[in-house]
N, C-alpha and C positions, 0 to 999 in steps of 0.2 A: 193955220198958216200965219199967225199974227205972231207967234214965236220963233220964227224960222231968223229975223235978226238978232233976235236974244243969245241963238245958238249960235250963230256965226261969230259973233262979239265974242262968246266964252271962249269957242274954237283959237281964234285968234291971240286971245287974250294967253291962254295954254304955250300956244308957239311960240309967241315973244318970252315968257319964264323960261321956255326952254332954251332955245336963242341965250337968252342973259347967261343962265348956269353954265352954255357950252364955253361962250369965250372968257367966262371968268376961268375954267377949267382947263384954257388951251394951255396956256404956259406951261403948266403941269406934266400933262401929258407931251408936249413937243419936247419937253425935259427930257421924259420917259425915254421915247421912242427916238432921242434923237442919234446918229450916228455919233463912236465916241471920236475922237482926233488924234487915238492913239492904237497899236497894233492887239490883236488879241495873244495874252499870254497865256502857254498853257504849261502843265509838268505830266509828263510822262509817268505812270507807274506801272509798269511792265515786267515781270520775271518769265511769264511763258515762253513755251518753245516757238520761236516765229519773231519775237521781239529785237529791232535792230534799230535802236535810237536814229543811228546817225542817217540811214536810210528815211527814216521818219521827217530827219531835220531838211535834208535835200526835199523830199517829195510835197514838202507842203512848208515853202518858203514862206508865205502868208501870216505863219503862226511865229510867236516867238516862245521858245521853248524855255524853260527858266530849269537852272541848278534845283531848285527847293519850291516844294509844294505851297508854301505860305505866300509866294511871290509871285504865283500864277491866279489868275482869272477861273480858268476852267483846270480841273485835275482829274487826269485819263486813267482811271482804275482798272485794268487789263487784267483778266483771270480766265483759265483756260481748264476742259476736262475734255477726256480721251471719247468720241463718239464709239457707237454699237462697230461701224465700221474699220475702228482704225485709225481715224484722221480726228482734227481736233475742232471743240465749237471752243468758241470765244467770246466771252460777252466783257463788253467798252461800258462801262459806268462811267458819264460824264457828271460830275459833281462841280455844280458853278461855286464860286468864290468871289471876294470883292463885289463890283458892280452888278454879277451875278447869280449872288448868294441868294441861297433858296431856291434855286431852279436846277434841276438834275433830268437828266434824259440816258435809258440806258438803251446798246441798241448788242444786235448774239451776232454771229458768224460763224461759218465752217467751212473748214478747209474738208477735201477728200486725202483716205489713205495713201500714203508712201508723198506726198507733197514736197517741194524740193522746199527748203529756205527762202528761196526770192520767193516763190509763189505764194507761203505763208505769207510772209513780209508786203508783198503786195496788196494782200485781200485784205489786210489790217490796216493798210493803208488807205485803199480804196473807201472803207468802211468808214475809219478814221475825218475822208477828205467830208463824206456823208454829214457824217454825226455833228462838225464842227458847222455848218452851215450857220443855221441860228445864232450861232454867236459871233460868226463873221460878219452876219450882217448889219451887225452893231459897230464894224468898225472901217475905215480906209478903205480895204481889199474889197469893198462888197461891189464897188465898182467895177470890179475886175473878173467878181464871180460869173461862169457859165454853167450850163444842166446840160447835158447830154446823157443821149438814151441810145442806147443796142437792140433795137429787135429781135428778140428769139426767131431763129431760123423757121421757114415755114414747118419742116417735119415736129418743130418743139412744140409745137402749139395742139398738137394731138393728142388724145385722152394719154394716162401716165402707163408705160409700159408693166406689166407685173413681173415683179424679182424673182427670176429661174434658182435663184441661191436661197432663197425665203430667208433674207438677212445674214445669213449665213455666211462669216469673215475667216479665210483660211491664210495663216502665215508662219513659214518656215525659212531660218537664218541658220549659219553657220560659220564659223569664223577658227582663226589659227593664229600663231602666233609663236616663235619663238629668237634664239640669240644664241651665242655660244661666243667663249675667251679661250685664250689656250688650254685651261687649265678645267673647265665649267659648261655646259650647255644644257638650255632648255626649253621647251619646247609645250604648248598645251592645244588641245580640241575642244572647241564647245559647238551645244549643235540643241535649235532650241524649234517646237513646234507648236503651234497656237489654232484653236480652230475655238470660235466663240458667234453665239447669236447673242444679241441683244437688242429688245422691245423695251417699249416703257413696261410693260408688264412680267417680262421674263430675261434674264440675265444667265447665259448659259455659258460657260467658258472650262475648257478641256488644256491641258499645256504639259507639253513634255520636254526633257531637259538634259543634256549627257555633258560632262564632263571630264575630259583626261589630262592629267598631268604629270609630265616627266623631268627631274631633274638629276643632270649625272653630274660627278665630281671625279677627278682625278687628284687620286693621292699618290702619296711618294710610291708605295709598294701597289695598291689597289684601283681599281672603277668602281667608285658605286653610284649604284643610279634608285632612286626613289620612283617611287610612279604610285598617284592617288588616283581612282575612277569614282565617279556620283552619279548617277543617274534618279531621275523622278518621275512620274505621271503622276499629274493631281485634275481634279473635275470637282466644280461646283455649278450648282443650281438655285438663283435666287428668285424669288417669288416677291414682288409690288403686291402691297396689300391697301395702303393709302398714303396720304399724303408725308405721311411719319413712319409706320410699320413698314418690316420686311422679313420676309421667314426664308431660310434657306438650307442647305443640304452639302454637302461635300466628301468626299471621300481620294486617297491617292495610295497608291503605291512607291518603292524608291530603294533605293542602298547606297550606301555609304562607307567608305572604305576609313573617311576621317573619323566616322563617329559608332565602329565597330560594328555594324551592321551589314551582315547578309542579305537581309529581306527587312521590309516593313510593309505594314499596310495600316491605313488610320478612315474609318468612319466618321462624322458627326455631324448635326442637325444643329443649326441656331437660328436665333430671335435677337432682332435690331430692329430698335426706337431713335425717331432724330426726334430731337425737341425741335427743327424748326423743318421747314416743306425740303423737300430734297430739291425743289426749283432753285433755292438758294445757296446749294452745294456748291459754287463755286468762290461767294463772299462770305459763307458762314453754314455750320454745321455743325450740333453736338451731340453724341449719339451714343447708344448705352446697348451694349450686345453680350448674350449670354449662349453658350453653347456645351452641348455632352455630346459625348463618343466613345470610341474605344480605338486603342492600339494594339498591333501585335508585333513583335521582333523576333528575329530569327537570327542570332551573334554569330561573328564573325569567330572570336575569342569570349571564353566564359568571363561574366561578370565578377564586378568585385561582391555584389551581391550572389553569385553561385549560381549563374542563372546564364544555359544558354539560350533558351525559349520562354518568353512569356506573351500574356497578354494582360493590357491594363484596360479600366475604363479610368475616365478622362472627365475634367470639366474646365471652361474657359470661361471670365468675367470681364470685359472692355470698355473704359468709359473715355471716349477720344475726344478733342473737341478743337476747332481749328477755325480760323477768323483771317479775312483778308479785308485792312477799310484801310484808311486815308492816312491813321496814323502811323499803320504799319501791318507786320501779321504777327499772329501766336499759332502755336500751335502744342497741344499737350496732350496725354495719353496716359494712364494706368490699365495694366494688362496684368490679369492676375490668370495661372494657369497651375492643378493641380492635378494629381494620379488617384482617382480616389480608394485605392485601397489601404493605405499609408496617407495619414494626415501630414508626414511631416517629408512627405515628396513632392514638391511644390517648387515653383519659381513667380516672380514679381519684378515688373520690371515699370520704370517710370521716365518719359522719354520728354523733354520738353525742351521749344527753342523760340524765341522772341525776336521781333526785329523791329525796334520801337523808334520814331523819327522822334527828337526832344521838341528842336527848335529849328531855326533857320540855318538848314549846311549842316547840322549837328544830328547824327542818327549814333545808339549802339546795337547790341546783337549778343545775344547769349542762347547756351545750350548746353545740355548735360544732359545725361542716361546714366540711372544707375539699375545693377538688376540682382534681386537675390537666389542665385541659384543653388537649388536642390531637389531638381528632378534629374541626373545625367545619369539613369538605370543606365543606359551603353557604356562605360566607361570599363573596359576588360581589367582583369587582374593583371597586378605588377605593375612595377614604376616604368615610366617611357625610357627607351635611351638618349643617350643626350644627343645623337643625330635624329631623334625621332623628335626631339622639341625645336631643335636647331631649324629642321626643315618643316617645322607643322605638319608633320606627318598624320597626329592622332589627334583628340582633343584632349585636354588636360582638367584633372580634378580641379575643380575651385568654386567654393560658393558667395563670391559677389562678381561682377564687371563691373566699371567707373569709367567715364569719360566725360567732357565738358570743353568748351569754349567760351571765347567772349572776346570780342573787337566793339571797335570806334571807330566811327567816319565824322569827317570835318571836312568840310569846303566852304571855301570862301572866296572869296573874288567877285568878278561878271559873272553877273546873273543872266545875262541875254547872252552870252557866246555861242552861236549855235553854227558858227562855222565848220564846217569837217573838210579835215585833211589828211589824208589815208595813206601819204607817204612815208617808209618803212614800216609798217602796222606788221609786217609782217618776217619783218629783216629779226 
């Protein structure tokens, strides 16, 4: 018992070092933690379907929205893929900057199938007003901030109903279109049917597809009128294997009236590797796919090779790879596809398009495809007539395609202008 003030004394002693170190340490921290005295700045990066800036700049006055990413606080990294159902998830990468840098927070969202625009726009928003929290309360506005909550209805609170459709997404469009001049008219149908499951384990998707097109002319002495018909069914079956692999299956039927075909039907089984998790398929993905099959055709017109009927076996090589970050996207592809009976029936084609921000206001954007074609077994004997290239009636021999672009953007000015004003937007 003769120790018991010894201990008190240490005791004591302990609390006052602590005491000392806290208020040597407040300033620091009250630094830290204090409210800033200016608005939070953020940049928008959004290309998805649902994306409507100026909706953005109304619904969340709070924020000040900047021309260029360098000049923002927080930078809103929006990328979107298509759900099993139909409708779209979206995941908001918040990546802090300036007074924020090193701190990121990401948060997903989904819309349901057939979604109008505002309601996209909304729930991106709603999301959006979520996510910015944290960082508003670093500034002015936090004063201002409120939390409100919605109660799920009482029947919502009940164990989860089980899916009569067992994931099962059916959708059918159809559409028309045509014009006509005194002299000219035309007119086309398309008609498109879709039925697909998808799990995270299983990826089933069936799609059918018809197309008709008529265009007449009037000439001095004649009528003539062209008309191309397409139709397809295709069906694959892909199999989750882990976090990288995936094995899959497909097979379709189809004709073609451009590309000399009566009948076709095509087979084939492949194998795709992502080098990173498929969770990050929507910021990043690079992936390497190999596949074998077989074709068979049934010509419209004999070949310039002598061939009304054949059948080939087949092999496909794909190495694709595609990036969505802060400074911009890429995205690039080589597709190598041959006939293996004939080494030298082959095509290659290499598709690639950049959208690189440099500096402040200053972004550019490039893209090209080039492709070496020499597999086009359909192509009938005899040269086309010249109304038959006139109107892209058929398709035409040739072994390369080339295309390409390339633009520049520059802004400059106010970086805070987040005014919207929607009058004649549409005059």
């Amino acid at each position: 018992m003769r120790r018991r003030p010894e201990i008190l004394s240490v005791l004591r002693g302990a609390r006052a070092l602590a005491a000392l170190v806290f208020v040597a340490l407040l300033p620091a921290t009250a630094r830290a933690q204090a409210v800033s005295a200016s608005p939070l700045t953020a940049f928008l990066d959004c290309r998805a379907h649902g994306c409507d800036r100026d909706f953005f700049v109304t619904e969340l006055p709070y924020v000040m929205w900047t021309q260029d990413r360098l000049d923002a606080e927080v930078h809103l990294l929006v990328t979107g893929l298509q759900t099993g159902a139909g409708g779209s998830e979206y995941t908001i990468a918040l990546l802090g900057q300036r007074r924020f840098a090193g701190r990121g927070d990401t948060v997903v969202t989904t819309v349901p199938p057939n979604s109008t625009d505002d309601a996209r726009r909304r729930e991106l928003a709603r999301v959006m007003r979520l996510a910015l929290v944290p960082y508003i309360l670093r500034t002015p506005a936090a004063s201002r901030l409120s939390l409100a909550y919605e109660a799920p209805a009482a029947s919502a609170s009940g164990p989860r109903l089980r899916d009569p459709w067992n994931n099962w997404v059916y959708r059918a469009a159809a559409s028309g279109s045509g014009g006509a001049e005194s002299r000219s008219s035309e007119y086309g149908i398309e008609a498109q049917l879709t039925a697909s499951r998808i799990t995270d384990l299983w990826k089933i998707v069936v799609e059918g597809e018809f197309e008709y097109e008529s265009n007449s002319f009037e000439l001095d002495s004649s009528t003539v009128e062209f008309v191309l018909r397409n139709w397809e069914l295709e069906s694959r079956a892909v199999r989750s294997i882990n976090d990288h692999w995936s094995v899959g299956a497909g097979s379709g039927i189809s004709m073609s009236e451009f590309e000399n075909q009566d009948f076709s039907a095509a087979a084939e089984a492949a194998l795709e590797y992502n080098f990173f998790p498929y969770r990050e398929a929507t910021s990043r993905q690079v992936i390497a796919a190999v596949s074998a099959g077989a074709r068979h055709f049934d010509y419209a017109e004999t070949t310039i090779y002598g061939r009304d009927t054949e059948t080939r076996l087949m092999a496909r090589m794909l190495v694709a790879a595609e990036t969505r970050q802060r400074w911009g996207s890429l995205f690039a592809s080589l597709d190598h596809f041959r006939y293996l009976h004939d080494a030298d029936v082959y095509s290659i084609e290499l598709d690639a398009n950049v959208d690189i921000r440099l500096t402040r206001g200053l972004s550019v954007s490039f893209g090209a495809n080039a492709e070496k074609v020499n597999d086009q077994l359909y192509l009938p004997r005899g040269d086309a007539s010249d109304d038959e290239v006139l109107t892209e009636q058929r398709a035409l021999a040739t072994n390369y395609r080339v295309s390409g672009y390339a633009g520049i953007t520059f802004t400059f000015g106010s970086i805070f202008n987040t005014i919207v004003n929607p009058r004649f937007d549409l005059f």
